[in-house]
C-alpha positions as MATLAB code, in Angstrom:
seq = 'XXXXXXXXXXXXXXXXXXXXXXXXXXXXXXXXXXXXXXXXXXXXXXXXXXXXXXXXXXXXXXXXXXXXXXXXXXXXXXXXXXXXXXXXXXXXXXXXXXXXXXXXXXXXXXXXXXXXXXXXXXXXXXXXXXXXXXXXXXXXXXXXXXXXXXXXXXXXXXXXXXXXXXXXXXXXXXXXXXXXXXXXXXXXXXXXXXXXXXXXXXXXXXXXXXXXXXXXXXXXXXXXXXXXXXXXXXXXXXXXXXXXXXXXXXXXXXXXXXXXXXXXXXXXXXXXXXXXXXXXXXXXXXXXXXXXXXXXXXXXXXXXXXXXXXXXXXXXXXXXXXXXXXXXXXXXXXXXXXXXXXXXXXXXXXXXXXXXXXXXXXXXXXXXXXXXXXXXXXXXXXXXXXXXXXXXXXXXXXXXXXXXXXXXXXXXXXXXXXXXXXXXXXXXXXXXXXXXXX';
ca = [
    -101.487   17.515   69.841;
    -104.171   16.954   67.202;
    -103.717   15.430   63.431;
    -103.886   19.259   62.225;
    -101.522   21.317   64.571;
     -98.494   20.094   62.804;
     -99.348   21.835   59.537;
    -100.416   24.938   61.694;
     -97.710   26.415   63.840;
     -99.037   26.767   67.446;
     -98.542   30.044   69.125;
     -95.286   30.371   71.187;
     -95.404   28.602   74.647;
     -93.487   26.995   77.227;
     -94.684   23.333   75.928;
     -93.641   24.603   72.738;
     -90.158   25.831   73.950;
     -89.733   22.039   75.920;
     -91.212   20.239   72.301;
     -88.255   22.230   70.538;
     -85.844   21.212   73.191;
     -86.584   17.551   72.498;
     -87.005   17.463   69.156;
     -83.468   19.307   68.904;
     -81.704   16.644   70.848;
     -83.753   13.678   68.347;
     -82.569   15.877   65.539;
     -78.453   16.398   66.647;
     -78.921   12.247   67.488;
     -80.005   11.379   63.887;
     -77.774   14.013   62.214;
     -74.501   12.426   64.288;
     -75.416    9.003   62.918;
     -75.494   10.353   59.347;
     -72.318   12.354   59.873;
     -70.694    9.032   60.804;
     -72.054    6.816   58.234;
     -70.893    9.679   55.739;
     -67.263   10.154   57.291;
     -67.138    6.148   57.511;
     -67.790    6.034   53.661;
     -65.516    8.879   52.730;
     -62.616    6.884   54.446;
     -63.652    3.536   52.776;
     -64.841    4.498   49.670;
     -63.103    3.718   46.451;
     -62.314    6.519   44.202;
     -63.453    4.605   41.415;
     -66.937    2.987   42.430;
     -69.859    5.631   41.491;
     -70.875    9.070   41.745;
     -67.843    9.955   39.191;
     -65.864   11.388   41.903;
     -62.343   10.950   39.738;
     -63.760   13.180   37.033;
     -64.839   15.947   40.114;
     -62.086   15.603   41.908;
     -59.913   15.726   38.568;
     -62.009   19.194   38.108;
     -60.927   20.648   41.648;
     -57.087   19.367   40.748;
     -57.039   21.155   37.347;
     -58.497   24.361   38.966;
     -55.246   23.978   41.260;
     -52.799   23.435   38.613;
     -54.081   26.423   36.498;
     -55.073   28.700   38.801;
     -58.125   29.026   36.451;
     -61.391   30.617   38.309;
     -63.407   29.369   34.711;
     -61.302   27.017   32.995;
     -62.413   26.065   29.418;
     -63.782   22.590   29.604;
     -61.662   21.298   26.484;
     -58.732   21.846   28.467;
     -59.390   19.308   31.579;
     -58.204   16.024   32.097;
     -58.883   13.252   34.011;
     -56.673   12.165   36.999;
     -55.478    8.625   36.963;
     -57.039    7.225   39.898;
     -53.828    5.023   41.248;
     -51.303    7.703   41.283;
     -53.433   11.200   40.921;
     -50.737   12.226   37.813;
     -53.130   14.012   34.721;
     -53.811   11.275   31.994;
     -54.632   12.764   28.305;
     -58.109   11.775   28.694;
     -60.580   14.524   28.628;
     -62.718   15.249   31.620;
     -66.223   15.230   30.721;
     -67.852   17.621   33.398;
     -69.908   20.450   31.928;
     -70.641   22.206   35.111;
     -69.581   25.596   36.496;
     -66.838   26.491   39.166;
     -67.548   27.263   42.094;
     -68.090   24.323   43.714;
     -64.941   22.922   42.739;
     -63.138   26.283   43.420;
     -64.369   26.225   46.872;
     -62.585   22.808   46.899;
     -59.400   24.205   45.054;
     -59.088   26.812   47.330;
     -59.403   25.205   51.208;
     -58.683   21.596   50.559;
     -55.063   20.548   49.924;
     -53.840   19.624   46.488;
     -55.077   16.101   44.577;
     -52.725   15.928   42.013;
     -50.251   13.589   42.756;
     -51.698   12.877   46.544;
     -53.830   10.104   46.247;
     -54.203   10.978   49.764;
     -55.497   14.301   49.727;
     -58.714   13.113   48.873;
     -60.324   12.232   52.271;
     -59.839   15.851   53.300;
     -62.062   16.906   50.322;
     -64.383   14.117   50.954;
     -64.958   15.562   54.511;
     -65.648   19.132   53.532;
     -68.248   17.159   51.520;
     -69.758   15.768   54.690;
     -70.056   19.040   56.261;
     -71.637   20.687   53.187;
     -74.338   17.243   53.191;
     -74.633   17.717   57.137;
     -75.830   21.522   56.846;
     -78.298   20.775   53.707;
     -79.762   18.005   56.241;
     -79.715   20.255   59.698;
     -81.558   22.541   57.453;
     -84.073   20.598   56.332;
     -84.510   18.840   59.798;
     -84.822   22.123   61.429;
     -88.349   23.019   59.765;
     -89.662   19.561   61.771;
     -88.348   21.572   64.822;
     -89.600   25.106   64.095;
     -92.442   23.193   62.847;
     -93.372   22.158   66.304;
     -94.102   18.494   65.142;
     -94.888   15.894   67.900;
     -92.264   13.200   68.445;
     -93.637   10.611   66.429;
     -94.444   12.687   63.430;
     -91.058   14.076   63.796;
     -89.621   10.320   62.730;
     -91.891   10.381   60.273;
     -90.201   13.272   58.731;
     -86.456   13.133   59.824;
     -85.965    9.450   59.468;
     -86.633    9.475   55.641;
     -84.285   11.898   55.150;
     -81.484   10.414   57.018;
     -82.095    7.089   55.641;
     -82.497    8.004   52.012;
     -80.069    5.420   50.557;
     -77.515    7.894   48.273;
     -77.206   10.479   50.660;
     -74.374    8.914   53.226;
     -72.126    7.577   50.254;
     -72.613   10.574   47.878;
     -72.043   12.879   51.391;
     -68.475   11.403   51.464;
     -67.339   11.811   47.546;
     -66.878   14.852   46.169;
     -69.623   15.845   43.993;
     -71.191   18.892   43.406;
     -74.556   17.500   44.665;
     -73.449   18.105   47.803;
     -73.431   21.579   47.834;
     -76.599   22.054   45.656;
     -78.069   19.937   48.994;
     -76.366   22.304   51.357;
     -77.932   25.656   49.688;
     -81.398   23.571   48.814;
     -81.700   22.870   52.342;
     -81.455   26.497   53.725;
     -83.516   27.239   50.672;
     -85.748   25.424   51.783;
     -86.096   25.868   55.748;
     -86.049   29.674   54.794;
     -88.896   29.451   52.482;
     -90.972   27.624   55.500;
     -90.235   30.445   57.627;
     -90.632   33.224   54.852;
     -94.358   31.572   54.618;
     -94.897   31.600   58.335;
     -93.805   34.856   59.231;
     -93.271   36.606   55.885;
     -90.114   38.585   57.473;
     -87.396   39.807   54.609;
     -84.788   38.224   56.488;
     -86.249   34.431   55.321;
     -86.598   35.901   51.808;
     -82.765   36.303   51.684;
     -81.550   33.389   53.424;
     -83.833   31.219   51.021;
     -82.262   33.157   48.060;
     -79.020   32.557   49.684;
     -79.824   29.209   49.860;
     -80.811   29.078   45.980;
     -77.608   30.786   44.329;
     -75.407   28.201   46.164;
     -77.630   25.298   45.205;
     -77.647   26.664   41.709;
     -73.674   27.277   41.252;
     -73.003   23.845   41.630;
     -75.324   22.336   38.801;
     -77.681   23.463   36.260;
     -80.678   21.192   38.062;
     -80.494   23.015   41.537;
     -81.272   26.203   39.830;
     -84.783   24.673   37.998;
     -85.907   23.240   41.728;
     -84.881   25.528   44.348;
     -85.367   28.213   41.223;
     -88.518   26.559   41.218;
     -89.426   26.551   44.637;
     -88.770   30.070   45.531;
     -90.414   31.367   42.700;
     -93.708   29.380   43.615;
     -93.459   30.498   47.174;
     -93.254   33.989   46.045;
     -96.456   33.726   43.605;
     -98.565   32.519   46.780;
     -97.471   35.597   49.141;
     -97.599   38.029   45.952;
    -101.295   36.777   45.377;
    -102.075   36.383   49.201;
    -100.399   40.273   48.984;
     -97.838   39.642   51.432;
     -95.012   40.836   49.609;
     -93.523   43.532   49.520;
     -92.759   45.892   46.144;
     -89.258   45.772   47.301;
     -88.707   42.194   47.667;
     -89.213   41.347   43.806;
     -86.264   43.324   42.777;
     -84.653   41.563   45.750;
     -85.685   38.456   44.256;
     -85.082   38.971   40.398;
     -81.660   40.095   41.279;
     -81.029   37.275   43.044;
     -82.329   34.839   40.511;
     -80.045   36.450   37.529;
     -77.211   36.038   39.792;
     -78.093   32.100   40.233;
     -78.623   32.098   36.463;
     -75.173   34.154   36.056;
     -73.133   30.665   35.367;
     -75.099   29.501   33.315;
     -75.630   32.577   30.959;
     -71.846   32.328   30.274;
     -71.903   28.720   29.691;
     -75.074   29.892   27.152;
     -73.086   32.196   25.597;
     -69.539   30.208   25.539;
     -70.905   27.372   24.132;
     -74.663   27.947   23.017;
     -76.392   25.976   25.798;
     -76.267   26.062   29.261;
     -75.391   22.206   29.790;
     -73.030   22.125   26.877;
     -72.210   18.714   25.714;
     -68.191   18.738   25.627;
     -66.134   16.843   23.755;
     -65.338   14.933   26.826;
     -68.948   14.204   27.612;
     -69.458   12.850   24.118;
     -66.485   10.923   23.902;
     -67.320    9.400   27.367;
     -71.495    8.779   25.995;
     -70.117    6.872   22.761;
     -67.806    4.788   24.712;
     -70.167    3.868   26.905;
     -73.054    2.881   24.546;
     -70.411    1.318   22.152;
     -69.513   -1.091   25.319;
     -73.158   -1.921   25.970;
     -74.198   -2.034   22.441;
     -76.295    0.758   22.666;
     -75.575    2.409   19.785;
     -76.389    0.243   17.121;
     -79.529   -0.845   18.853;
     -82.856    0.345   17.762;
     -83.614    3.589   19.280;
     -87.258    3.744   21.307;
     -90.595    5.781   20.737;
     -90.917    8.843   23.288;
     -93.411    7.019   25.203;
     -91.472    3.633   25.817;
     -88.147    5.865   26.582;
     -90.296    7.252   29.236;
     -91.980    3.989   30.926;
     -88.053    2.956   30.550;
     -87.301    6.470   32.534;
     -89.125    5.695   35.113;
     -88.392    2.777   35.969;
     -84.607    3.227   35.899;
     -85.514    6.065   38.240;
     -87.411    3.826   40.420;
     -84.212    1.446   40.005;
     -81.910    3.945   40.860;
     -83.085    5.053   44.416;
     -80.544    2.809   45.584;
     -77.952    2.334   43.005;
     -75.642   -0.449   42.960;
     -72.588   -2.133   40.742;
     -73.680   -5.175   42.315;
     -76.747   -7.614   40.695;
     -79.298   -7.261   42.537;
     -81.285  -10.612   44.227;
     -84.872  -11.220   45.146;
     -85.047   -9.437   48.028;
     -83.172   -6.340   46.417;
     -86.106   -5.645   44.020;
     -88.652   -6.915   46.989;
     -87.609   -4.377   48.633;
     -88.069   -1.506   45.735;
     -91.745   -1.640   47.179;
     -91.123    0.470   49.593;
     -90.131    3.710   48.014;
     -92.699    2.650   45.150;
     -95.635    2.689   48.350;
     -93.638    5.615   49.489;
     -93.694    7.991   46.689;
     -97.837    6.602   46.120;
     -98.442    7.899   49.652;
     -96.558   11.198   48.712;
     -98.417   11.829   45.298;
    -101.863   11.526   47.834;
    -100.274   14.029   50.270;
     -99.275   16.389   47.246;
    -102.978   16.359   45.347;
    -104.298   17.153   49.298;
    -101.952   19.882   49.692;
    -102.898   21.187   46.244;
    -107.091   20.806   47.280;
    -106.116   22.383   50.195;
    -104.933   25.714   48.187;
    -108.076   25.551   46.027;
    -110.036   25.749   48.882;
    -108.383   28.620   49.830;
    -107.077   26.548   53.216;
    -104.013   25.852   53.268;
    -101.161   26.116   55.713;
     -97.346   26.643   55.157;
     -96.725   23.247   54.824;
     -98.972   22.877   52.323;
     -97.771   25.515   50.166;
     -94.235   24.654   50.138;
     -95.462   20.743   49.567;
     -97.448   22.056   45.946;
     -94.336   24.499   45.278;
     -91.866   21.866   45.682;
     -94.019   19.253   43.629;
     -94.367   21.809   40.886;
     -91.306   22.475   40.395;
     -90.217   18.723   40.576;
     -92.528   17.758   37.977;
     -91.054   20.675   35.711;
     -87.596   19.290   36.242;
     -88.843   15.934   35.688;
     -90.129   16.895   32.649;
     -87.014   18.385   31.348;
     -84.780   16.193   32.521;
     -86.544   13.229   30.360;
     -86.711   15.350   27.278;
     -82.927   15.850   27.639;
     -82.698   12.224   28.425;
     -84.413   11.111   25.189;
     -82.251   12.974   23.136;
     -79.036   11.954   24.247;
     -81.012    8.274   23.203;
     -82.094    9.241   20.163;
     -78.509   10.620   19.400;
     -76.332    8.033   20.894;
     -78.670    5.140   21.956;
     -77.695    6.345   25.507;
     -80.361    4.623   28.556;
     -78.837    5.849   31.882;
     -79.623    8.883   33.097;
     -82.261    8.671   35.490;
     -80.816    9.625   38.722;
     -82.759   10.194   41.583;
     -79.832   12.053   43.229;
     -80.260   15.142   40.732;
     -84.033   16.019   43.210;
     -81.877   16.027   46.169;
     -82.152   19.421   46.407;
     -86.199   18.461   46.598;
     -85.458   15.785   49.360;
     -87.883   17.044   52.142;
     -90.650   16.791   49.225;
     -91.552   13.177   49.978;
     -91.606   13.109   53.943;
     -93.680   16.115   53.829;
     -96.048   14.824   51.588;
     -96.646   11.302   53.317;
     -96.997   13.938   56.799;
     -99.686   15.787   54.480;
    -101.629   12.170   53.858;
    -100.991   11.849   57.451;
    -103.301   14.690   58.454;
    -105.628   13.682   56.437;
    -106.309   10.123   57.488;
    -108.818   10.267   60.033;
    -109.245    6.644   60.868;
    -106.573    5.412   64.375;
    -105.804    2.420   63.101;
    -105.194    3.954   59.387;
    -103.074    6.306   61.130;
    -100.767    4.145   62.691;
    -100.456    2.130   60.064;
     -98.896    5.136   58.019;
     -96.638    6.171   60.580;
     -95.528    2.970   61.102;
     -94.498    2.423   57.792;
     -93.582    6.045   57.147;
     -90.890    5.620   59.871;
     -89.756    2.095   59.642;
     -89.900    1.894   55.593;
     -86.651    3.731   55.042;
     -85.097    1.802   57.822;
     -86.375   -1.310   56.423;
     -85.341    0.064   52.676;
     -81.426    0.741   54.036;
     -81.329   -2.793   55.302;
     -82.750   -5.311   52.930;
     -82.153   -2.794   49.680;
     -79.073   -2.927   47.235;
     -75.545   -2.298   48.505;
     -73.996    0.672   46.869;
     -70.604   -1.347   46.068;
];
């Protein structure tokens, strides 16, 4: 298979059907090794060591207790983490229910069962392991050749927050789950432009964006940048943008109530506040001189670059050392985004292409908003951690993609195996020499 088929999906043949075969039984091998690592962590994990899975899990056990569907946020408190029993302590979560309904509603109940918790942790794994089969799935339907398809699936598996956060509860999960059939369904709605895609991908994007206000900007994003390209390529239909602006009120639906309850969509409670001047009080953060925009965002960055493998642990010399790699990473992935992005200009691209430029776009939007945000919870509280990587999850397939982009375009042999090489072995590499998460 040449450099180029990969991005163009070959007619339908029996090496085809035997290519899918393989790659399915690469792809259930990876996934099972992720599904362990996940369930492993959600039986050994401490409640109390990241993700802030006692103030989610304290959300799901109030939602129980009440038998609120939309509890007001002043109202929740925080579970003591030894015995599960409410504290008076204010939870701080501002984000909507039905994430933690779901959880309410199939899982047993937290309070007072310390124990409980590893069910809800598992339903967490599940939700992880479809956003992941999803996203695997377009390097099947995708037709890639075997080593291209470690290229692709291997970064995602090995992308250092995914196993721990898969076994906490935390909403990311299931803004992972519905961005990943988002965006497998947005492939195929590009490939064969059938309505069916168009509704699984806006499927996809109302559960992504019920479980946190960020999901709806990127797979919000992303579906409304695949839809430009077909509207402007005239391949869709009249019908499908009333499909489509339904769907996307019905995404923003939470979050219009939230606007309206509380005048913004990401309302800072009195929780959340409390919780911010604690914090920066503890540091000494709040009496320290607050920075300009432009150091707050060279400050931004590099927390973000920090926090690609996030630790409560210092961090030695071969911790940082070993930052390299998603720093060489997300280089190659910034070339294979500015090809993809020539490649529309020149009025060539393929699907992969597309959905690499759509994704970016609406990355760098949330990027963008997410550090304005940022900066004003500094300027207002002196506050300098918020740059979590975890929040693009939902844009997860945006990196592999990219480097397989630069990969097409690298015409050299030797070049070319150099890249695959490291695009396959860096993440291993990274999970093994990088920070642990405890």
């Amino acid at each position: 298979m040449s450099a180029l088929e990969y991005f163009y999906p070959p007619p339908h043949s029996q090496r085809n059907v035997l290519v899918a075969k393989t790659s399915w039984h690469i792809c259930a091998f990876v996934l099972s090794l992720f599904v362990l690592a996940a369930t492993l962590s959600a039986i050994r994990k401490d409640v109390t060591r990241g993700f802030d899975e006692v103030a989610h899990a304290s959300y799901v056990a109030h939602l129980q207790h009440s038998g609120e569907t939309w509890p007001a946020f002043a109202d929740m408190r925080i579970l003591d983490p030894s015995t599960f029993h409410f504290t008076g302590e204010a939870n701080y979560l501002d984000h909507p229910s039905p994430y933690y309904l779901l959880l309410a509603w199939i899982g047993p109940d937290l309070e007072d069962h310390p124990q409980a918790i590893i069910v809800h942790r598992l339903i967490n794994v599940a939700l992880a392991a479809i956003g992941l089969t999803a996203l695997m799935a377009i390097g099947i339907v995708a037709s890639l050749p075997r080593l291209t398809l470690y290229a692709y699936i291997v970064p995602l598996a090995c992308i250092p927050v995914l196993a721990p956060l898969a076994g906490a509860i935390n909403n990311d999960n299931a803004a992972f789950a519905g961005a990943g059939v988002t965006t497998l369904a947005a492939y195929q709605l590009l490939v064969t432009g059938r309505q069916g895609w168009l509704m699984a991908a806006l499927a996809g994007v109302i559960l992504a964006s019920w479980a946190k206000f960020t999901a709806l900007l990127l797979t919000g994003g992303l579906i409304a940048g695949v839809s430009l390209w077909l509207f402007w390529r005239g391949r869709l239909q009249p019908r499908s943008i009333a499909l489509i602006a339904i769907a996307m009120l019905a995404a923003a639906a939470p979050y219009i109530v939230l606007l309206a309850q509380y005048g913004s969509p990401t309302p800072q409670t009195a929780g959340q506040i409390a919780m911010i001047k604690a914090g920066a009080i503890a540091v000494g953060w709040d009496g320290a001189e607050r920075m300009t925009a432009l150091r707050f965002a060279a400050h931004f960055m590099s927390e973000f670059v920090l926090e690609w493998i996030p630790t409560l642990k210092p961090r030695n010399a071969l911790n940082y050392a070993a930052l390299a790699i998603p720093i060489v990473t997300v280089l190659c992935a910034f070339a294979g985004v500015f090809i993809s992005l020539r490649r529309i200009a020149q009025g060539e691209p393929a699907p992969l292409h597309v959905l690499i430029a759509t994704q970016a776009l609406g990355f760098a939007a949330t990027f963008l908003v997410h550090g304005i945000y940022s900066y004003q919870l500094h300027t207002q509280f002196g506050w300098l951690t918020s740059a979590y990587p975890r929040y693009y999850l939902p844009l997860a397939a945006l990196v592999p993609l990219a480097g397989l982009a630069l990969l097409e375009a690298v015409k050299q042999p030797s070049a070319r195996t150099i890249l695959l090489v490291f695009l396959i072995a860096g993440p291993v590499l990274l999970c093994i020499t990088g920070a642990p998460l405890g």
